[in-house]
DRENPA-3360 file (N, C-alpha, C; in nm, 2 decimals, always signed):
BEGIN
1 = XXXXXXXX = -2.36/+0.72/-0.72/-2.34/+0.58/-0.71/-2.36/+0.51/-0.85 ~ -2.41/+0.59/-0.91/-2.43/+0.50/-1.05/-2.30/+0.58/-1.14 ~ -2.26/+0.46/-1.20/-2.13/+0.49/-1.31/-2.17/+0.42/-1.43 ~ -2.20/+0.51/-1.55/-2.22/+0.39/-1.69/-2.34/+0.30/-1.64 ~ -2.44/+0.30/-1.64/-2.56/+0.18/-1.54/-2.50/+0.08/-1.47 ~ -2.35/+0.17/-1.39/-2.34/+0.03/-1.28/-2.40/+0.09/-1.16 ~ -2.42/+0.01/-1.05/-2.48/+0.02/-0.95/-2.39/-0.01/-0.86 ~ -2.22/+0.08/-0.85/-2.11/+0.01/-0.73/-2.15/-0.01/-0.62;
9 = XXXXXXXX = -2.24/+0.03/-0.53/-2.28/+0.02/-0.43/-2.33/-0.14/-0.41 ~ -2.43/-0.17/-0.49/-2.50/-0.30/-0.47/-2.41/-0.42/-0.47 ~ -2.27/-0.39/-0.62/-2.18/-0.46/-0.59/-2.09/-0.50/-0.44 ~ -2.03/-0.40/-0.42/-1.96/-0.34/-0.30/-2.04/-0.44/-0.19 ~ -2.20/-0.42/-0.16/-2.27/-0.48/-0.05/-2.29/-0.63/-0.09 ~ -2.29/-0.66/-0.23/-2.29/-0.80/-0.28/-2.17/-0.90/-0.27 ~ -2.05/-0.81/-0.24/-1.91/-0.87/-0.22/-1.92/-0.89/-0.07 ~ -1.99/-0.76/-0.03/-1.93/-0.78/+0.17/-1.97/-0.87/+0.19;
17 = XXXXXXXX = -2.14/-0.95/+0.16/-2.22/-1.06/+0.22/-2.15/-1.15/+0.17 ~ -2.04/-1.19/+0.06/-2.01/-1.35/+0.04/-1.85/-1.35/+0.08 ~ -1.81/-1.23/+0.13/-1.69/-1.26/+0.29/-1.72/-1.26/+0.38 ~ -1.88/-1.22/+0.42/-1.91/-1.24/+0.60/-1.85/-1.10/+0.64 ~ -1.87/-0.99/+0.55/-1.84/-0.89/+0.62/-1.89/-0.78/+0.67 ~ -1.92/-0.66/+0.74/-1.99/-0.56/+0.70/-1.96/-0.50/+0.62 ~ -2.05/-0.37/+0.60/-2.00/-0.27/+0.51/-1.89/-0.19/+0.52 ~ -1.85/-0.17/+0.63/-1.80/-0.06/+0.73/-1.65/-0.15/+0.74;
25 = XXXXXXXX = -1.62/-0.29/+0.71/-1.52/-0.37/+0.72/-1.49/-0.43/+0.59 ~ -1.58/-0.43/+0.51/-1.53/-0.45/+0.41/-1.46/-0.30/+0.33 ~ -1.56/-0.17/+0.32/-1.46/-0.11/+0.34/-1.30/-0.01/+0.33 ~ -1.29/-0.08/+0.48/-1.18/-0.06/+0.54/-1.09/-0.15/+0.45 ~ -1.12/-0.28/+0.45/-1.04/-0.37/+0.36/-1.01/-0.30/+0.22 ~ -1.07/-0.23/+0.14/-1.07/-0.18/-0.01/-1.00/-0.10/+0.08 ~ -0.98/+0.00/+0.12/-0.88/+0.15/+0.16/-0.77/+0.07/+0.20 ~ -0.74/-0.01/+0.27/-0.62/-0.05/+0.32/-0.54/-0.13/+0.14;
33 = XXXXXXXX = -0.66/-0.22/+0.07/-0.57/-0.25/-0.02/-0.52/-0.15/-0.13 ~ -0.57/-0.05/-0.12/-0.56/+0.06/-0.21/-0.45/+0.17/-0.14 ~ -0.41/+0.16/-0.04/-0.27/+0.21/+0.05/-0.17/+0.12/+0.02 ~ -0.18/-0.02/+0.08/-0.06/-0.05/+0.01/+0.02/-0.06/-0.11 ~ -0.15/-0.11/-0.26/-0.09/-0.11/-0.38/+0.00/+0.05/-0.38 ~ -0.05/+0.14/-0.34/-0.01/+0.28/-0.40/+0.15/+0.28/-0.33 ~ +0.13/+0.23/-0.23/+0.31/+0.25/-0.14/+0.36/+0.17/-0.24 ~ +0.35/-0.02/-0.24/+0.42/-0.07/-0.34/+0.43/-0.04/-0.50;
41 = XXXXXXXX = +0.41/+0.06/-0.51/+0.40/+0.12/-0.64/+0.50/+0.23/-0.64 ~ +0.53/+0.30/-0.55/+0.60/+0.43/-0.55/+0.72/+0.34/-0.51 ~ +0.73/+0.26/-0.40/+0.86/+0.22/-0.34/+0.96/+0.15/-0.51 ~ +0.84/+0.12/-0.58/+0.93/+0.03/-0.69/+0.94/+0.10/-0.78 ~ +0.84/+0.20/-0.83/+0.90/+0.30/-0.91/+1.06/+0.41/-0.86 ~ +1.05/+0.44/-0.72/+1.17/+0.52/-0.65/+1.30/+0.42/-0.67 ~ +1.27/+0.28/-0.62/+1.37/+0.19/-0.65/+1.39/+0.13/-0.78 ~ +1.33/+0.15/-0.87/+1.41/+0.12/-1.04/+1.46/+0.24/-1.04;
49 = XXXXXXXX = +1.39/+0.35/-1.06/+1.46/+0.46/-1.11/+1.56/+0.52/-1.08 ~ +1.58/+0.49/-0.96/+1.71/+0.54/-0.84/+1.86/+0.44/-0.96 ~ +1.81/+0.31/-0.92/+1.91/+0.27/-0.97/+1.93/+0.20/-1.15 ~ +1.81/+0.28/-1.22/+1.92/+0.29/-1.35/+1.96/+0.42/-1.38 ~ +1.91/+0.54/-1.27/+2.01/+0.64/-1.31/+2.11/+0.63/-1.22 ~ +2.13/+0.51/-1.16/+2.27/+0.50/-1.07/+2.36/+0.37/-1.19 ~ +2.32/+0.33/-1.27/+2.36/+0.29/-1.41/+2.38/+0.37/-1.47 ~ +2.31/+0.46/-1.50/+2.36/+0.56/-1.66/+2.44/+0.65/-1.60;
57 = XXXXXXXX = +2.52/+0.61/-1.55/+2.65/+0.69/-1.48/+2.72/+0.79/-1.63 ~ +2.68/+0.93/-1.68/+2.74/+1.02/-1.75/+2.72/+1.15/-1.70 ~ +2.84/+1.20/-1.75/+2.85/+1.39/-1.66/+2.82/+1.45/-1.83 ~ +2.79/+1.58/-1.77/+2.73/+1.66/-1.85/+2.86/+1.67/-1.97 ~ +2.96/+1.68/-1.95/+3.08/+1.68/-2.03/+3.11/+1.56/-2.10 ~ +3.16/+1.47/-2.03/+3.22/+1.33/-2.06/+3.06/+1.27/-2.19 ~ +2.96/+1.23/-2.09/+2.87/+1.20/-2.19/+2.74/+1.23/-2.19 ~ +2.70/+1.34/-2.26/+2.60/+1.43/-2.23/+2.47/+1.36/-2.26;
65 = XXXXXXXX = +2.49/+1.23/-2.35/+2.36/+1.16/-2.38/+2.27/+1.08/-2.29 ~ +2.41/+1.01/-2.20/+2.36/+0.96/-2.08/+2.30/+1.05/-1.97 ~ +2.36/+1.15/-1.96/+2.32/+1.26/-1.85/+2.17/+1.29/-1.88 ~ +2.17/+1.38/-2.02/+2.03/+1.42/-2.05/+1.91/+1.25/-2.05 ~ +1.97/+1.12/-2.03/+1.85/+1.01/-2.01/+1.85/+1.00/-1.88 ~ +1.96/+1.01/-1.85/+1.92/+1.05/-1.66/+1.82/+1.11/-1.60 ~ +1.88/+1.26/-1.66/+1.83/+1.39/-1.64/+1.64/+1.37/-1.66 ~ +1.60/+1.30/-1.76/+1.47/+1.28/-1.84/+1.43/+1.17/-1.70;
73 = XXXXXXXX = +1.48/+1.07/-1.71/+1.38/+0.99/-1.60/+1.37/+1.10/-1.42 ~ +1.49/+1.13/-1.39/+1.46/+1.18/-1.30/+1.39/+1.27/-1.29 ~ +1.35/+1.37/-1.41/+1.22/+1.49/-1.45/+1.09/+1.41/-1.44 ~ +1.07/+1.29/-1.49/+0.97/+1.20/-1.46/+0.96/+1.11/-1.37 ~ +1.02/+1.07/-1.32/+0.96/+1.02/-1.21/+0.98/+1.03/-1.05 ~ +1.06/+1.17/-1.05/+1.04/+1.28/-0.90/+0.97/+1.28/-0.87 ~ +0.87/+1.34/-0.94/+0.77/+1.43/-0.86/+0.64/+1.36/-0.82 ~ +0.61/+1.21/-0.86/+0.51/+1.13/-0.89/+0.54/+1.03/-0.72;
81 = XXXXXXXX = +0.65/+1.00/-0.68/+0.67/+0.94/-0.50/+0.76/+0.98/-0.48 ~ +0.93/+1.00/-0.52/+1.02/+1.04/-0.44/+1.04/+1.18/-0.36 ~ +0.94/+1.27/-0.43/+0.93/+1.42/-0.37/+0.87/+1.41/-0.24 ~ +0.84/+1.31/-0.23/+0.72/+1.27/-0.04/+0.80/+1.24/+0.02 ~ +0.94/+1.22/+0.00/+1.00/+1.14/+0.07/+1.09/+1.25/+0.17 ~ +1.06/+1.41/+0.13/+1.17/+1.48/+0.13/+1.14/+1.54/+0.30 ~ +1.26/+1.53/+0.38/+1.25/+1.52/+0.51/+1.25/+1.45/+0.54 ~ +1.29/+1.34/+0.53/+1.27/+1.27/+0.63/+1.37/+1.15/+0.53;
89 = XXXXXXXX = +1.40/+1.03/+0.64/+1.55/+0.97/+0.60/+1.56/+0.86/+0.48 ~ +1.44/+0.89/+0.45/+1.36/+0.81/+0.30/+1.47/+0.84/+0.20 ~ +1.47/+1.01/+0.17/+1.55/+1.09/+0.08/+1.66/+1.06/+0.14 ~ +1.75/+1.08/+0.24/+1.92/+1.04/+0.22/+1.91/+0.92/+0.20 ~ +1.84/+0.82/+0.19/+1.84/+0.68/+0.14/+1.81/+0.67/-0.02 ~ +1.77/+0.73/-0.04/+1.71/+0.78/-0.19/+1.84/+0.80/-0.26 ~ +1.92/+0.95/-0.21/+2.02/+1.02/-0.26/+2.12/+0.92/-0.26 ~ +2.11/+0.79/-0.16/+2.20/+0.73/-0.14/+2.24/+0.61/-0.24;
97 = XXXXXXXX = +2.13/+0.61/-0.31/+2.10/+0.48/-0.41/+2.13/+0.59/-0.53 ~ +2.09/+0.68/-0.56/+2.15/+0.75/-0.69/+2.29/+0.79/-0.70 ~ +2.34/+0.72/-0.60/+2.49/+0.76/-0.57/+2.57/+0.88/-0.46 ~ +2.44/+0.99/-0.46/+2.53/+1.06/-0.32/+2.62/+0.95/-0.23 ~ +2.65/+1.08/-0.14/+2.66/+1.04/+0.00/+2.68/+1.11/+0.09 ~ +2.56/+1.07/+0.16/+2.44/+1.11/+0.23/+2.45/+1.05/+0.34 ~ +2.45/+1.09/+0.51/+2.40/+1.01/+0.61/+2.25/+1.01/+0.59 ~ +2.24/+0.92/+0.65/+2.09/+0.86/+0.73/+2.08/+0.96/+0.79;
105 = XXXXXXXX = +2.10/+1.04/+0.92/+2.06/+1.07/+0.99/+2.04/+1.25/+0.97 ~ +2.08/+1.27/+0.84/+2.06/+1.40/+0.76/+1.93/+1.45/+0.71 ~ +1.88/+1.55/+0.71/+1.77/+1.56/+0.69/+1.76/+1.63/+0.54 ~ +1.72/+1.56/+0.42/+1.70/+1.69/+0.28/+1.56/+1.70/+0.24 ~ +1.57/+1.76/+0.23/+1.39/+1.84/+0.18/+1.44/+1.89/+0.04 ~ +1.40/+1.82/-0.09/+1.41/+1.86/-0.22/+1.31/+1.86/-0.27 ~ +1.30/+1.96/-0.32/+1.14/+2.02/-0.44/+1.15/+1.98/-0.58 ~ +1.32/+1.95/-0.68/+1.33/+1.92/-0.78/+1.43/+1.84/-0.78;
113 = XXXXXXXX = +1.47/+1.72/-0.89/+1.55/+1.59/-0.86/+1.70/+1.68/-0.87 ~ +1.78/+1.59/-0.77/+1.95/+1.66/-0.80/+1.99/+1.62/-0.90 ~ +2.02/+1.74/-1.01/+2.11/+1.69/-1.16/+2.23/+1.59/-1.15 ~ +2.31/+1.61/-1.07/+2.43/+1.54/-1.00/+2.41/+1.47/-0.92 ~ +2.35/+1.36/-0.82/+2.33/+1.32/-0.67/+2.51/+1.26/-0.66 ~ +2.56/+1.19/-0.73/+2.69/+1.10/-0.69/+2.83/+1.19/-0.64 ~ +2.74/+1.35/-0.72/+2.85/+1.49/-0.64/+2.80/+1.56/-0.53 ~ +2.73/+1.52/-0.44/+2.66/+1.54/-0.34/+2.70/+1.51/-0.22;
121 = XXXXXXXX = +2.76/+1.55/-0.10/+2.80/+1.51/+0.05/+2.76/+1.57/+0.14 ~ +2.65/+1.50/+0.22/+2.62/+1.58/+0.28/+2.60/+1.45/+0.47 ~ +2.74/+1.54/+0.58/+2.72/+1.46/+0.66/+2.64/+1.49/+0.75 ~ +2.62/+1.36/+0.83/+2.52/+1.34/+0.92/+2.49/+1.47/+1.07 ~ +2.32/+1.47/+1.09/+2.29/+1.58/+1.10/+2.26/+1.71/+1.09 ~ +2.30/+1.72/+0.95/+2.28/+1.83/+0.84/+2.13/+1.86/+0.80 ~ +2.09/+2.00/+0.81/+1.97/+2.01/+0.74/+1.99/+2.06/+0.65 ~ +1.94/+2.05/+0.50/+1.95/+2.07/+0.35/+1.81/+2.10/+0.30;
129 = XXXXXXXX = +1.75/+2.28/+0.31/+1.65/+2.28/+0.25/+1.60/+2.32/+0.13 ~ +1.65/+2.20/+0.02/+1.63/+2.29/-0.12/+1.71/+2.31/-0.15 ~ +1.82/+2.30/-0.18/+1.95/+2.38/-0.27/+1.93/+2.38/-0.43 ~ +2.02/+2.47/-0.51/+2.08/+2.37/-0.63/+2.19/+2.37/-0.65 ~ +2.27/+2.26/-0.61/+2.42/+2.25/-0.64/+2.42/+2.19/-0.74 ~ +2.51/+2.28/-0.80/+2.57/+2.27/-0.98/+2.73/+2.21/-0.99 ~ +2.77/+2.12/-0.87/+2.88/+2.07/-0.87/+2.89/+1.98/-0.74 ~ +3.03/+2.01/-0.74/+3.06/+1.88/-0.65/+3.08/+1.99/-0.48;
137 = XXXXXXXX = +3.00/+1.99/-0.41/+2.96/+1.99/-0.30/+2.98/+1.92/-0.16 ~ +3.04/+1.96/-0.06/+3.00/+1.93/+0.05/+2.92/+1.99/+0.17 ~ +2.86/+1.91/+0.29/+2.79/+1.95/+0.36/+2.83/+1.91/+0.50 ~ +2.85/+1.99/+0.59/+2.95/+1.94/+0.69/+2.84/+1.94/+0.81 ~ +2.86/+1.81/+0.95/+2.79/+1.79/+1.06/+2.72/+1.89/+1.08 ~ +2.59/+1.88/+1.13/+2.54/+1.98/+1.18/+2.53/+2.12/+1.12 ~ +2.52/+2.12/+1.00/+2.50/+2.23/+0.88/+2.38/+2.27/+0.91 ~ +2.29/+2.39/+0.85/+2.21/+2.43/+0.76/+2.26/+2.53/+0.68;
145 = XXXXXXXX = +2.14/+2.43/+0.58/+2.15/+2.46/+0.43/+2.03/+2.51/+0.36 ~ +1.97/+2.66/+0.36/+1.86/+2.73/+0.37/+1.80/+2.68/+0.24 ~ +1.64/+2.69/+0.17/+1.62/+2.71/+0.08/+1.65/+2.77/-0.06 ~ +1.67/+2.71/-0.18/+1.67/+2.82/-0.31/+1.85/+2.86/-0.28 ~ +1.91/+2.83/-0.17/+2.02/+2.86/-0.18/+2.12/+2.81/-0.33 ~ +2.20/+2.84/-0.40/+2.28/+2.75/-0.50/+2.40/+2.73/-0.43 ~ +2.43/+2.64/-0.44/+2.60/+2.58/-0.40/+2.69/+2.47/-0.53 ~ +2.80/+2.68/-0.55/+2.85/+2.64/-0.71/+2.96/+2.53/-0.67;
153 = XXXXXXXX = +3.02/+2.52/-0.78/+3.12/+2.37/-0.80/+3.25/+2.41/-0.67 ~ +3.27/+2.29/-0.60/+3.34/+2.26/-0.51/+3.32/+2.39/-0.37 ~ +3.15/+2.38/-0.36/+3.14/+2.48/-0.28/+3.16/+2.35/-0.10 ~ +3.20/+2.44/-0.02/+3.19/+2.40/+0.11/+3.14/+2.44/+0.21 ~ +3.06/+2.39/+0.30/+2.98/+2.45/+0.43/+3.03/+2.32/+0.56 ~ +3.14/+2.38/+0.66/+3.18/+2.31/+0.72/+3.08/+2.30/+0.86 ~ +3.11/+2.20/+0.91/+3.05/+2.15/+1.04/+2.98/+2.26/+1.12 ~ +2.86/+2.27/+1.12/+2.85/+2.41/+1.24/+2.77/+2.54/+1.15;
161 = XXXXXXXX = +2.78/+2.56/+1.08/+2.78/+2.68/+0.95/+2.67/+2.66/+0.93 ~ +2.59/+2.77/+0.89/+2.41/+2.82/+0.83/+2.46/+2.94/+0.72 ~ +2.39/+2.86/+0.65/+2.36/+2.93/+0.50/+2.23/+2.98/+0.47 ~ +2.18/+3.10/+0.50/+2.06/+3.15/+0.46/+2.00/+3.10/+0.31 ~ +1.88/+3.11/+0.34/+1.73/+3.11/+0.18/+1.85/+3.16/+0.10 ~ +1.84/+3.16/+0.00/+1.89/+3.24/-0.13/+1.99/+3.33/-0.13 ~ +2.07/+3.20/-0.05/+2.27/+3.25/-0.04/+2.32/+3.19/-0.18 ~ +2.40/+3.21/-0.25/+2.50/+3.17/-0.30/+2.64/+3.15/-0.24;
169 = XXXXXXXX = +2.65/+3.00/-0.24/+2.80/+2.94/-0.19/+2.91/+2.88/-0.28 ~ +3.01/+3.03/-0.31/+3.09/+3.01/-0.42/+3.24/+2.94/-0.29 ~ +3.27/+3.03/-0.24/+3.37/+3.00/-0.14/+3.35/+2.90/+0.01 ~ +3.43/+2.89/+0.07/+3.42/+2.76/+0.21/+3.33/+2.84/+0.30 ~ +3.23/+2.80/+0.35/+3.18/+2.85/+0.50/+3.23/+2.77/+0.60 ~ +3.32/+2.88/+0.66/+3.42/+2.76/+0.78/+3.31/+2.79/+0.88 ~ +3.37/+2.69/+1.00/+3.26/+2.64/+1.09/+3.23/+2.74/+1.22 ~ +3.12/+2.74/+1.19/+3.02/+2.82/+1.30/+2.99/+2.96/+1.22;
177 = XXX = +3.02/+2.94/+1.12/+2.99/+3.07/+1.04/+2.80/+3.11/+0.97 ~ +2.77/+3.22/+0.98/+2.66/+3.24/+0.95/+2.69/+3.28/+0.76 ~ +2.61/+3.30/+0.65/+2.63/+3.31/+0.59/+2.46/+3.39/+0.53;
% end
């Protein structure tokens, strides 16, 4: 309880008594304001960042200076809220602001930011666990898309189709196909 000769505690109980509160309620008030700063903090960091790398619109070719400032913010600030987001329909809203496109109702689970998101398609009720596509990509209804799997440039996985953990998807997986 002591920090540097402070006494937080005494403070803490000297705050509760001049709002009429208990200890046990006041608190609960400190944890709750310390949940939402932390949400409104991630939500606004996820939301600038999304969209000036949905401004610095450059391909690795065309303009590689912009890509690598893309590439640099999304290295920084992934892993700090938008990685929590993964599963659940946060991230195709996410993917969707960096330009994918992504249903809502798709589910992606990503461990590291997509180099490309705006070459990214992945439709609705698709699961996507972890890939790295290195190009322009689609993902067809009711997919799965295994972990660690790569899916190279203009790979396809049609409607129906499962791609195992640590497939490589150079050619089409037509639909209902295991892979």
């Amino acid at each position: 309880d002591v920090l540097m000769g402070l006494d937080l505690a005494s403070y803490a109980d000297d705050a509760a008594k001049k709002l009429g509160d208990t200890r046990t309620v006041f608190g609960l008030r400190v944890a709750l304001m310390v949940v939402v700063s932390y949400a409104a903090f991630g939500w606004a960091l996820t939301l600038s960042s999304a969209l000036l790398c949905r401004v610095l619109r450059g391909s690795r070719r065309r303009n590689s200076q912009l890509f690598q400032i893309r590439r640099l913010i999304l290295r920084m600030t992934f892993p700090r809220y938008p990685a929590q987001l993964s599963g659940t329909m946060g991230m195709a809203l996410y993917l969707r602001l960096l330009g994918g496109r992504v249903a809502a109702s798709s589910t992606v689970s990503l461990a590291d930011p997509p180099l490309e998101p705006r070459k990214l398609m992945i439709a609705a009720g698709a699961v996507v666990m972890g890939p790295l596509a290195l190009g322009e990509c689609c993902v067809g209804e009711r997919s799965l898309v295994g972990g660690g799997s790569v899916l190279l440039p203009h790979a396809e996985v049609e409607a129906g189709s499962v791609v195992g953990a640590m497939s490589v998807v150079g050619l089409p997986v037509r639909s209902g196909m295991q892979l």
